[in-house]
N, C-alpha and C positions, 0 to 999 in steps of 0.2 A: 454597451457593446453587444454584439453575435456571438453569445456563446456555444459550444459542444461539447457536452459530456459525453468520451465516450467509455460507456461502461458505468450505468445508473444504479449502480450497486450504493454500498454504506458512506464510504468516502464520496462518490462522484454528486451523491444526491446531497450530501449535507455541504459540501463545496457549494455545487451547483443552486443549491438550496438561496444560500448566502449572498450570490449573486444576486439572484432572483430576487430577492426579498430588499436588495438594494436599486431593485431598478431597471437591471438589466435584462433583455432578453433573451432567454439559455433554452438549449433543445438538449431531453436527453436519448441517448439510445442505448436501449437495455433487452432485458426480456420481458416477451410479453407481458406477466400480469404485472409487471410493475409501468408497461410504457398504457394497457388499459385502464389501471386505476389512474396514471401522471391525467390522461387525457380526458378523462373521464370527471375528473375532480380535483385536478391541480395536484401537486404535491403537495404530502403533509410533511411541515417542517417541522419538528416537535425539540424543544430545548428550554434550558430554562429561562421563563419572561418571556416564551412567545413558541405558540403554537395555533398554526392555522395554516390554513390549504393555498398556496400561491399557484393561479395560474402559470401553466407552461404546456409547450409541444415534446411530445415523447413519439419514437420512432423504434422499430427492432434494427434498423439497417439505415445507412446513410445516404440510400436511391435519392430522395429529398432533400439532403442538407443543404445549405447554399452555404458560399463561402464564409468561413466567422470570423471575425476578428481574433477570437483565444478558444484555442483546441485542450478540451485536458483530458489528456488518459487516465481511468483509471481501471482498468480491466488485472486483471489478474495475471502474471507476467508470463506463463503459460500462452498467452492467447495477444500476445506485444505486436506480432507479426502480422498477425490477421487485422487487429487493429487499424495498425497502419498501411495494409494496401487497400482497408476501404473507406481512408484518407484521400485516394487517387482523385484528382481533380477538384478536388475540394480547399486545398489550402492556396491561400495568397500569401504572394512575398513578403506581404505583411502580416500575416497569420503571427501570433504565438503561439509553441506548440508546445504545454509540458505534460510531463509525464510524473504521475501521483503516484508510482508504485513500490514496492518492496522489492528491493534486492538493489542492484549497484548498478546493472548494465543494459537495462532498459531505455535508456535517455540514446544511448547508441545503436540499440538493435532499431527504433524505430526511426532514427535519423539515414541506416541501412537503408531502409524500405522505402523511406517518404522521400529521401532525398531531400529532408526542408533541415533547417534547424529545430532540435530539442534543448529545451531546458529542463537538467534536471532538479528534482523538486524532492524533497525531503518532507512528508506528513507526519504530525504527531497529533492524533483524533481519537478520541474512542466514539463511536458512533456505530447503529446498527439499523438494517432494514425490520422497524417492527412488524410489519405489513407491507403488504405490495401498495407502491404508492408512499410511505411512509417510512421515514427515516428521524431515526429517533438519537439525539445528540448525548453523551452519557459523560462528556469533559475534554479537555484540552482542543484544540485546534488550529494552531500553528502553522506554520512552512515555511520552511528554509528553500530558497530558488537559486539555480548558480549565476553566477554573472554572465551579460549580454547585454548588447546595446539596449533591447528592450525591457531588461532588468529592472532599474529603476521606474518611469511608465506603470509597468505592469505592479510593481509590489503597491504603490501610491492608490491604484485603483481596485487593489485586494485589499487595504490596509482601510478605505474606507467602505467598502464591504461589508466592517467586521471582521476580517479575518486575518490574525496578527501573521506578516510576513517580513523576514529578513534578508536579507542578498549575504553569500556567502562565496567569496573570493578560491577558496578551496572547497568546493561542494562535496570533492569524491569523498576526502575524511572524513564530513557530514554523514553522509551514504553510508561508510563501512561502518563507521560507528553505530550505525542504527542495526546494520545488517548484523554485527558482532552481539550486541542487545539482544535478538531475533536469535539468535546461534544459542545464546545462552538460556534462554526461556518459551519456545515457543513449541520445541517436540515434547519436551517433558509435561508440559499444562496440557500437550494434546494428548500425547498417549496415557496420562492421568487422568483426564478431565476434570483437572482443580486447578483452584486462583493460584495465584504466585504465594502466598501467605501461607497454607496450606503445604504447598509443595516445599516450602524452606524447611518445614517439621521434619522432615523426613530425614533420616542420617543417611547423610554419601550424596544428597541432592547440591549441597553446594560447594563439594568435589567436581563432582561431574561439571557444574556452572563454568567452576573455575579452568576447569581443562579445557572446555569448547570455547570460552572466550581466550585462553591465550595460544592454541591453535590458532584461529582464525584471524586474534592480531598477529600471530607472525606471517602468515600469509597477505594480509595485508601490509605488510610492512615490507615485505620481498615484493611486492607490488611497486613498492613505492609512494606507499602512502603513510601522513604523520598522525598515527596514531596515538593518545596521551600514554602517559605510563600507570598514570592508576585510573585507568579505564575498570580494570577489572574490579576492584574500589569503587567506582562508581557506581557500576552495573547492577552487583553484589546490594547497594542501597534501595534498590528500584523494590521489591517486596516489598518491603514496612513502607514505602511510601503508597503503594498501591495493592495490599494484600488481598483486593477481592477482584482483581485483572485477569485474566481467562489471555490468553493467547487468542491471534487472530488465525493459528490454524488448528487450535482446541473447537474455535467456531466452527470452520470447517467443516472439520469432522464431524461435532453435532450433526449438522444442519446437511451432511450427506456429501459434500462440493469435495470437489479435489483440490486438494492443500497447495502452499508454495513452497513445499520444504525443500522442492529438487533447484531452486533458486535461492534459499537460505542456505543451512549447514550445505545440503548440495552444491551449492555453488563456491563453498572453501573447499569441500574437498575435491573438486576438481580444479580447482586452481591451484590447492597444495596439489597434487599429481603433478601439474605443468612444472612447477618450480621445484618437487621433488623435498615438498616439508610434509613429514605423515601429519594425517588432520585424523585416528584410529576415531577420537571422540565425537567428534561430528561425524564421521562415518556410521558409527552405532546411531547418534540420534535419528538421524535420515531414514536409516533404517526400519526402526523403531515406528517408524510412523506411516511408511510404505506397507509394514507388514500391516499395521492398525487398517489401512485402505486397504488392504486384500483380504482383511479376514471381512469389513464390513460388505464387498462384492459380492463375497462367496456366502456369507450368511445370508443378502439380499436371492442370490439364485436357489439357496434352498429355504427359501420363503416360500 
């Protein structure tokens, strides 16, 4: 197949990686040093039982792409929009077009703009840009895709990829649940900067856990979505299974980037506002991690 990655960051590169490494021919578009190292020297796929440079074309912008057969967003949901209008003339009827991102209502904002069909996609990856050019695989890598004619198709030819995918007949409860996980671990790991393992030590961390996931399943459940009942059971297990897990907006912040938090806990509490359920604890996390990006701006100007 014609693949596009767009948005050659962690996820798009070790997707697109997989692809690549199965055969197919995948373009990415990113930023610079990562689209002059792609071009320069193929991508480095780096995982366990296989690391090596696979040829591929990389681009900053999609002036060149020609039509692909399968589109996959993974931009940062911040930047859905733009994405997708420089998608403009680019997709066929037949295109796939999903969308790899965090949060819940990105598969619709970009179906907005493109006017094409979205599928949305649920990732479970840890992987990271070690180097520009290089993406470095660190466990799991899954997808959950929602149903479409092209559903079936598409998971058959990700599934021999290597890359384990399921079709999910209710995708959005897929989506919240991820996004409800994300509510309950990912401004605390950021404005800590500790694994999840660490951060359970703490007394009143998994208070707080407990209040931002069941906030945000009542919001999703005034939504109209079936959320389990011992979610928060679940969630609450994820530590000791993975005690040295960093959030992917603890990353973030490291590494300088603007976070998705206004599309995680941000995005229950303006949703609790529509339906009128206080979301006070995700409001604080949000918070919490705004103010973390404005103290690091202002520290950056008086550098």
């Amino acid at each position: 197949m014609q693949v596009a990655v767009i948005g050659a960051g962690a996820v798009g590169c070790y997707y697109g990686g997989l692809l690549l490494k199965a055969g197919h021919d995948v373009t990415f578009i990113g930023r610079q040093p990562h689209v002059d190292a792609i071009n320069a020297h193929g991508l480095l796929l780096d995982m366990q039982g296989f690391r090596d440079h696979l040829p591929a074309t990389a681009a900053t912008d999609t002036t060149a792409l020609a039509a692909p057969d399968l589109v996959l967003v993974c931009v940062k949901s911040a930047d859905t929009e733009q994405a997708g209008r420089s998608l403009a003339g680019h997709l066929r009827p037949e295109t796939s077009l999903l969308s790899l991102q965090n949060g819940v209502d990105n598969a619709q904002r970009l179906r907005a703009v493109t006017g094409h069909p979205v599928i949305a996609t649920v990732v479970y990856v840890g992987s990271e840009m070690a180097a520009s050019g290089h993406v470095r695989h660190h466990g799991g890598g899954d997808l959950v895709i929602g149903a479409s004619p092209a559903s079936e198709a598409l998971a058959q030819t990700l599934n021999a990829a290597g890359i384990h995918t399921t079709i999910a007949v209710d995708i959005e409860a897929v989506q919240w649940t991820k996004l409800i996980t994300n509510c309950a671990f990912n401004a605390l790991s950021a404005v800590a900067g500790i694994a999840y393992g660490a951060m359970m030590q703490v007394e009143g961390a998994r208070d707080v856990i407990a209040s931002a996931v069941q906030e945000a399943a009542d919001v999703a459940r005034a939504c109209g979505v079936k959320i389990p009942h011992d979610l928060e059971a679940q969630i609450l297990k994820i530590p000791a299974a993975m005690p040295n897990q960093t959030s992917s907006t603890a990353q973030d912040l490291s590494r300088g980037k603007p976070s998705e938090i206004d599309f995680l806990n941000g995005y229950v509490v303006r949703k609790g506002a529509e339906l009128g359920i206080p979301t006070p604890t995700n409001r604080a996390l949000q918070v919490m991690v705004k103010l973390a990006e404005r103290g690091r701006e202002l520290s950056g100007r008086r550098a």
